[in-house]
TORRODO-89770 format. One line per field, with one value per atom (N, C-alpha, C): x, y, z; atom name; residue number from 1; residue in one letter. Coordinates in steps of 0.1 Angstrom, whole numbers. Layout:
<recs>
u: [X,...] .
v: [Y,...] .
w: [Z,...] .
atome: [CA,...] .
num: [NUM,...] .
residu: [a,...] .
</recs>
This chain:
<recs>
u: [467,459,445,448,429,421,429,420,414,423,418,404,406,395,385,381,377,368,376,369,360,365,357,342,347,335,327,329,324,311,319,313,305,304,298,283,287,276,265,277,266,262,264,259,241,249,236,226,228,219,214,218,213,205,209,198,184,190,177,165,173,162,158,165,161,151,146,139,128,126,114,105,108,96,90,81,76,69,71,65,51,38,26,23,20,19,11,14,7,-5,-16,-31,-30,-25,-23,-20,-15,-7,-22,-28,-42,-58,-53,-69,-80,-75,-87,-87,-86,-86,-99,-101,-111,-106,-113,-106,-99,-109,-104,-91,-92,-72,-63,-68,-60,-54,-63,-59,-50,-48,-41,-28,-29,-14,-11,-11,-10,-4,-10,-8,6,10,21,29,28,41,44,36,35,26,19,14,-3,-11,-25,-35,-49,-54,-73,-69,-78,-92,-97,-111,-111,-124,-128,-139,-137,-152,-154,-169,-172,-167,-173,-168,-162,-164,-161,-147,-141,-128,-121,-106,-99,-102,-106,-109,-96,-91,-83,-76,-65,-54,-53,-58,-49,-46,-27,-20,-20,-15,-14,-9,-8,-1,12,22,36,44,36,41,53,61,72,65,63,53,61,61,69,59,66,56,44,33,27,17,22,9,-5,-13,-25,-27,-36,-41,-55,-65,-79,-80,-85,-90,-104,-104,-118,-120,-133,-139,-146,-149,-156,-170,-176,-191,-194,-198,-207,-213,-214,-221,-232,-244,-252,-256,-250,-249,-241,-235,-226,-212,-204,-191,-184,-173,-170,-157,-156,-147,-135,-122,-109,-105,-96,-93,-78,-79,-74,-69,-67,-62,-47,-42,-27,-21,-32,-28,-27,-21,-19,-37,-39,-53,-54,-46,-48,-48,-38,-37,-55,-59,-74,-81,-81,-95,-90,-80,-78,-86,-80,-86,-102,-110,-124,-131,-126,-126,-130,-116,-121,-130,-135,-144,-156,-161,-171,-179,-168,-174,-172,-186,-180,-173,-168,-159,-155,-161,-158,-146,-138,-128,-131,-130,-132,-115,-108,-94,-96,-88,-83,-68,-66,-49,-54,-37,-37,-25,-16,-2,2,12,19,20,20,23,11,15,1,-4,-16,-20,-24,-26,-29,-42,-51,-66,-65,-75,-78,-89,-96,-113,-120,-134,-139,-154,-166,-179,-184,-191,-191,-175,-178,-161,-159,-147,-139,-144,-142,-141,-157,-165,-181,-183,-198,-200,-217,-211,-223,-223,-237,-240,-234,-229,-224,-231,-238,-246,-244,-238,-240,-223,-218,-210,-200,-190,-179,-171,-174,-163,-151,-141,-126,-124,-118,-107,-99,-86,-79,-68,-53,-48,-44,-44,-44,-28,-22,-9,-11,0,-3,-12,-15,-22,-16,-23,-17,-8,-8,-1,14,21,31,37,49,48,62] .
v: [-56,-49,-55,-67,-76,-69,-72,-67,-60,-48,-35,-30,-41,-37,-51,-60,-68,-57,-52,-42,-30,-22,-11,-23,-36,-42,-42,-46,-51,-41,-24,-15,-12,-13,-6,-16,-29,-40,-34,-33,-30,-12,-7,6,4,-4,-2,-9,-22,-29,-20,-12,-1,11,13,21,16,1,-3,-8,-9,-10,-1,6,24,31,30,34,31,16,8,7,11,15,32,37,47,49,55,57,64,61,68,81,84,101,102,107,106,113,109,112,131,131,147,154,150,156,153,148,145,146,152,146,156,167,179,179,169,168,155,158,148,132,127,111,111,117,115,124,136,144,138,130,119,111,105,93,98,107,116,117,120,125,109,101,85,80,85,81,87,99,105,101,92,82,72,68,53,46,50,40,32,25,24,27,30,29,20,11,1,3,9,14,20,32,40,38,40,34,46,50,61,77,89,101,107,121,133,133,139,139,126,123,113,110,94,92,81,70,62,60,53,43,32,23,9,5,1,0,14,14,25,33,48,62,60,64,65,50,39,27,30,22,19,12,11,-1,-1,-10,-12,-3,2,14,3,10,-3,-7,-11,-9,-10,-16,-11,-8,7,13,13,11,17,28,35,48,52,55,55,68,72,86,92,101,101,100,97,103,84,79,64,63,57,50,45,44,38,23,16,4,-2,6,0,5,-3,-4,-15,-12,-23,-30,-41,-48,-52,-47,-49,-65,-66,-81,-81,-88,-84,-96,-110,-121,-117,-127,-125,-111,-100,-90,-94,-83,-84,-83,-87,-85,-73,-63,-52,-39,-49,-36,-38,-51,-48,-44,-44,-39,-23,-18,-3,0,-5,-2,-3,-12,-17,-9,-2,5,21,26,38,38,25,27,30,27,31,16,5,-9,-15,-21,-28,-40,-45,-58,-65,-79,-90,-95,-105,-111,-126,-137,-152,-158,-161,-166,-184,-185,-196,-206,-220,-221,-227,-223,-223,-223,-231,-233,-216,-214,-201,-188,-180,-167,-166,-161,-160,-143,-140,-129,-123,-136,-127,-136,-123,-123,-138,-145,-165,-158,-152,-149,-141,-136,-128,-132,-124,-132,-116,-108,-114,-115,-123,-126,-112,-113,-100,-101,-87,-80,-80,-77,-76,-63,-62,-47,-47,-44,-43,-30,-24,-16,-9,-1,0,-2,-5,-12,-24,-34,-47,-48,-61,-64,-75,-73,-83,-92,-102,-109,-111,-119,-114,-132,-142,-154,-151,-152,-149,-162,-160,-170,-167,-177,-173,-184,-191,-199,-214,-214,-234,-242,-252,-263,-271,-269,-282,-270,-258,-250,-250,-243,-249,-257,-267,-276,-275] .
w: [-208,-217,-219,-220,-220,-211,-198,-182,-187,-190,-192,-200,-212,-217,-214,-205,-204,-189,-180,-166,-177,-186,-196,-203,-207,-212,-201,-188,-178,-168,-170,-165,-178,-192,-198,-199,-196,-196,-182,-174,-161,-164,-167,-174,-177,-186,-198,-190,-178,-174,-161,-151,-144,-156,-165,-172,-177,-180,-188,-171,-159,-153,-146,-143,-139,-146,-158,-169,-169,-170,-173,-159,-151,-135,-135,-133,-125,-113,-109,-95,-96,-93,-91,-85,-86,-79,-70,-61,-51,-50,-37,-39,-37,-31,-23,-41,-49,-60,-67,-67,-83,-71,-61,-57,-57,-63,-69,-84,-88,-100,-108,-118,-124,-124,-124,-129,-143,-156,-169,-169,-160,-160,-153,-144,-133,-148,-155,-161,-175,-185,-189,-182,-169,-163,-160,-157,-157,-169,-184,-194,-200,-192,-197,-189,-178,-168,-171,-190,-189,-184,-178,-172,-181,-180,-186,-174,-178,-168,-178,-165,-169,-169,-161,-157,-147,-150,-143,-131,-121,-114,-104,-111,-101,-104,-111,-119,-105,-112,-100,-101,-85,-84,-80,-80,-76,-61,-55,-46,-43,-50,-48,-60,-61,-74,-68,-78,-71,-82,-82,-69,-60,-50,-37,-46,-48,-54,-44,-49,-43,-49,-51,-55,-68,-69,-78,-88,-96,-113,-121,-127,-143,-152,-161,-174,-181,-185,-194,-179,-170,-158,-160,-153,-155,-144,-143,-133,-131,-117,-117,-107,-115,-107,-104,-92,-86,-82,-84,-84,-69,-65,-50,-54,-67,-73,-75,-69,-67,-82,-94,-100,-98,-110,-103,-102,-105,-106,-94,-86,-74,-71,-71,-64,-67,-79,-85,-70,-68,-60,-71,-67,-70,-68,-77,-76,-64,-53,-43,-39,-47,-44,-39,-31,-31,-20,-23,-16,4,8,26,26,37,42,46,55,61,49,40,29,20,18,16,16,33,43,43,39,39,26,15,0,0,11,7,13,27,36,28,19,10,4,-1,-8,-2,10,16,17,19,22,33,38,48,52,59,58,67,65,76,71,80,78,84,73,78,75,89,88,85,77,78,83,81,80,66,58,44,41,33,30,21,24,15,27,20,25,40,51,59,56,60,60,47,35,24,19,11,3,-3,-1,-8,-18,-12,-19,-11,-20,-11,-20,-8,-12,-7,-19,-30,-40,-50,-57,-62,-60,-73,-81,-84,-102,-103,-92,-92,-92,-88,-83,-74,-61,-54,-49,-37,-31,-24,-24,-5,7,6,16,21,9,15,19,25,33,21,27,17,27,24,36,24,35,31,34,26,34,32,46,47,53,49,48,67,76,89,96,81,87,80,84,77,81,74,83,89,101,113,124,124,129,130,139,141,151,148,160,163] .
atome: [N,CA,C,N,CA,C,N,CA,C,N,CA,C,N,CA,C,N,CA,C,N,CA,C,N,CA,C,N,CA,C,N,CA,C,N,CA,C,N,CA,C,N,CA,C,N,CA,C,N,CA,C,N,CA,C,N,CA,C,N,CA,C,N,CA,C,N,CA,C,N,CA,C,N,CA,C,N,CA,C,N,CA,C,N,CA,C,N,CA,C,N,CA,C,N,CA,C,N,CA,C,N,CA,C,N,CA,C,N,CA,C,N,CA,C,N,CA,C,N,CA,C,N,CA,C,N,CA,C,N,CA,C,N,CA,C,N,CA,C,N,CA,C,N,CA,C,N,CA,C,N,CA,C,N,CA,C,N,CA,C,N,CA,C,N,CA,C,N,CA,C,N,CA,C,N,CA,C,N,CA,C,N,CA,C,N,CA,C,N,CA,C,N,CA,C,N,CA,C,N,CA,C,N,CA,C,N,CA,C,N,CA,C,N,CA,C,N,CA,C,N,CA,C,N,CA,C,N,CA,C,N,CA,C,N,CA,C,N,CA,C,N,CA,C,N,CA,C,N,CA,C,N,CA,C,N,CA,C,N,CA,C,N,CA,C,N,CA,C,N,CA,C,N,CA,C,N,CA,C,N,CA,C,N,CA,C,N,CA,C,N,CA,C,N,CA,C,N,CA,C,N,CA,C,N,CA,C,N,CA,C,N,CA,C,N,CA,C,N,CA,C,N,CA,C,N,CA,C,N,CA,C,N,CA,C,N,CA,C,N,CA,C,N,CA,C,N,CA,C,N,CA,C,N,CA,C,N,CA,C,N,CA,C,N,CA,C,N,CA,C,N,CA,C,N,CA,C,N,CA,C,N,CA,C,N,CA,C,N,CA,C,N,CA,C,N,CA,C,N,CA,C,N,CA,C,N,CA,C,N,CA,C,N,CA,C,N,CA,C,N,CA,C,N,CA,C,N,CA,C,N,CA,C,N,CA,C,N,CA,C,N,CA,C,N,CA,C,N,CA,C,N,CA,C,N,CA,C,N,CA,C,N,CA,C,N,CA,C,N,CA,C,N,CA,C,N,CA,C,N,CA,C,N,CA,C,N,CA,C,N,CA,C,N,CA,C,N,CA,C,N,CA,C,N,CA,C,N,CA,C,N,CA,C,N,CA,C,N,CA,C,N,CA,C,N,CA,C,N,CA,C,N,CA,C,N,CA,C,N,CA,C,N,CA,C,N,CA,C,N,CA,C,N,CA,C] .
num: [1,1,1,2,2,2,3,3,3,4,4,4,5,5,5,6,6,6,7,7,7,8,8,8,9,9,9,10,10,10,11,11,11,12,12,12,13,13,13,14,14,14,15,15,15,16,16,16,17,17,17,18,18,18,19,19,19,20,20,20,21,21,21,22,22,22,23,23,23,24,24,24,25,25,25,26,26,26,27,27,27,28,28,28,29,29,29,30,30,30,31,31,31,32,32,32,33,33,33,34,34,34,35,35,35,36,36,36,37,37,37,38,38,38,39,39,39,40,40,40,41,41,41,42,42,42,43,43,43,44,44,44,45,45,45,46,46,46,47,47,47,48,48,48,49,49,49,50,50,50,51,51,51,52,52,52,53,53,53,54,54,54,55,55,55,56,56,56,57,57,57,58,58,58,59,59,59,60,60,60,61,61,61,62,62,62,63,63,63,64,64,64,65,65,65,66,66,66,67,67,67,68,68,68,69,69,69,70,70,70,71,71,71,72,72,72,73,73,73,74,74,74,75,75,75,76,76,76,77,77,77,78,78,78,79,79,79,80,80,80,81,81,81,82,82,82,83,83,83,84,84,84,85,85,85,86,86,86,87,87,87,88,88,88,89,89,89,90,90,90,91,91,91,92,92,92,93,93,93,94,94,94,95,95,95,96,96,96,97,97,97,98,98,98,99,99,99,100,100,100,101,101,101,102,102,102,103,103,103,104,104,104,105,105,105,106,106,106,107,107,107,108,108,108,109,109,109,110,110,110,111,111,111,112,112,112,113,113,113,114,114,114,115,115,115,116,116,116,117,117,117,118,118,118,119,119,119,120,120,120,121,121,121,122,122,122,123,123,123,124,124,124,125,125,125,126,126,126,127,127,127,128,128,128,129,129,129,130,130,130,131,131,131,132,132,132,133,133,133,134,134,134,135,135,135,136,136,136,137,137,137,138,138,138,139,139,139,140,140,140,141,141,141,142,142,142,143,143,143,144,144,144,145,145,145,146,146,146,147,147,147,148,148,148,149,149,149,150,150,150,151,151,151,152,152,152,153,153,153,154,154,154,155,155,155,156,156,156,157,157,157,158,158,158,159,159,159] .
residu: [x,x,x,x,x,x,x,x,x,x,x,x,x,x,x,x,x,x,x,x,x,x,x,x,x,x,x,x,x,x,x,x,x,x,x,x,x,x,x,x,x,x,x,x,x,x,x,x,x,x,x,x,x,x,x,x,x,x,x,x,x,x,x,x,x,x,x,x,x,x,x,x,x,x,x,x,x,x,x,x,x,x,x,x,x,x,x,x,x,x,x,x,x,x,x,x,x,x,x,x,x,x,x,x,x,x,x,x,x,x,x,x,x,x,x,x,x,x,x,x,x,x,x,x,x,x,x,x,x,x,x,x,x,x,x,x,x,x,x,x,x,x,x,x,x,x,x,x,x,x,x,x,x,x,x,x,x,x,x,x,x,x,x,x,x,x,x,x,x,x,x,x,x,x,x,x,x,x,x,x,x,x,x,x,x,x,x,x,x,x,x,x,x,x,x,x,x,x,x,x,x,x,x,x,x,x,x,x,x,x,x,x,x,x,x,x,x,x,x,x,x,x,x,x,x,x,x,x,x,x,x,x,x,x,x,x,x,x,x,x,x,x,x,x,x,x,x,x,x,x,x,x,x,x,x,x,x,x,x,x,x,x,x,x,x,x,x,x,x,x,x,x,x,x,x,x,x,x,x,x,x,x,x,x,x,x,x,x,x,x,x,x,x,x,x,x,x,x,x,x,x,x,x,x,x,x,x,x,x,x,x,x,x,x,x,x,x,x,x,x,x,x,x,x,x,x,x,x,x,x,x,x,x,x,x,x,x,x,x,x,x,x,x,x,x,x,x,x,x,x,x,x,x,x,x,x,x,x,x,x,x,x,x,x,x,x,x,x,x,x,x,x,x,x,x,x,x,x,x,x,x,x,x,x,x,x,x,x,x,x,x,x,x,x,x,x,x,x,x,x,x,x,x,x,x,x,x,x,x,x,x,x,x,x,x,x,x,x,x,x,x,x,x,x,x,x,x,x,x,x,x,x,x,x,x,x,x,x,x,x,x,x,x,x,x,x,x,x,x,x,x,x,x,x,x,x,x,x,x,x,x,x,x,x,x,x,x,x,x,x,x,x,x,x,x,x,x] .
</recs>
């Protein structure tokens, strides 16, 4: 008789722990789904998934999300949403440490930047953002160029 109710405590534990983490993620919606739409109705429909959205850069209609649209997030999120209508102050640069390089140069790429890549060898993960010149969380022209360091493998290679 314990078992029995020891296997009913056991499933109702795991119950509740699949619900509480099923719950607390959303998925972003994809570009195809918000990309005739304003940024401030983009960020509204965002707000009703849970999610925040941190700043706006650039009016008009939806041009990008970062993170990628389709992504899985915990609720509470912070989102930036980027417009197809340029500001006049520039082009704010995403903070893109840690990220894959290729996934970078795609994001820097939408935005209408151009982009060198300086490799290095560097301990940790290979293939991901060290820094970029000019730094994150800036805002330049589209005109000027961003290089990227990039983690290119350990030091001392492999042996």
């Amino acid at each position: 008789m314990f078992s029995i109710g020891a296997i009913f405590g056991g499933l109702f534990f795991l119950g509740v722990f699949y619900y509480i983490q099923n719950t607390s993620y959303v998925q972003i919606p994809s570009i195809e789904e918000l990309k005739n739409l304003k940024v401030t109705e983009v960020s509204k429909i965002l707000k009703k998934e849970g999610l925040q959205t941190e700043k706006f850069f650039g009016g008009g209609n939806l041009k990008l999300i970062i993170p990628e649209s389709g992504s899985l997030v915990k609720r509470g999120r912070k989102i930036q949403i980027y417009g197809n209508q340029e500001i006049n102050e520039g082009i704010f640069i995403p903070n893109l440490y840690g990220v894959h390089y290729l996934i970078g140069v795609d994001i820097l790429k939408n935005l209408g930047l151009n982009v060198n890549l300086v490799k290095i060898n560097y301990p940790g993960g290979d293939g991901r953002i060290l820094a970029s010149y000019p730094s994150f969380e800036s805002t330049i022209s589209n005109l000027e160029k961003i290089n990227l360091l990039v983690d290119n493998g350990e030091i001392g290679g492999s042996e």
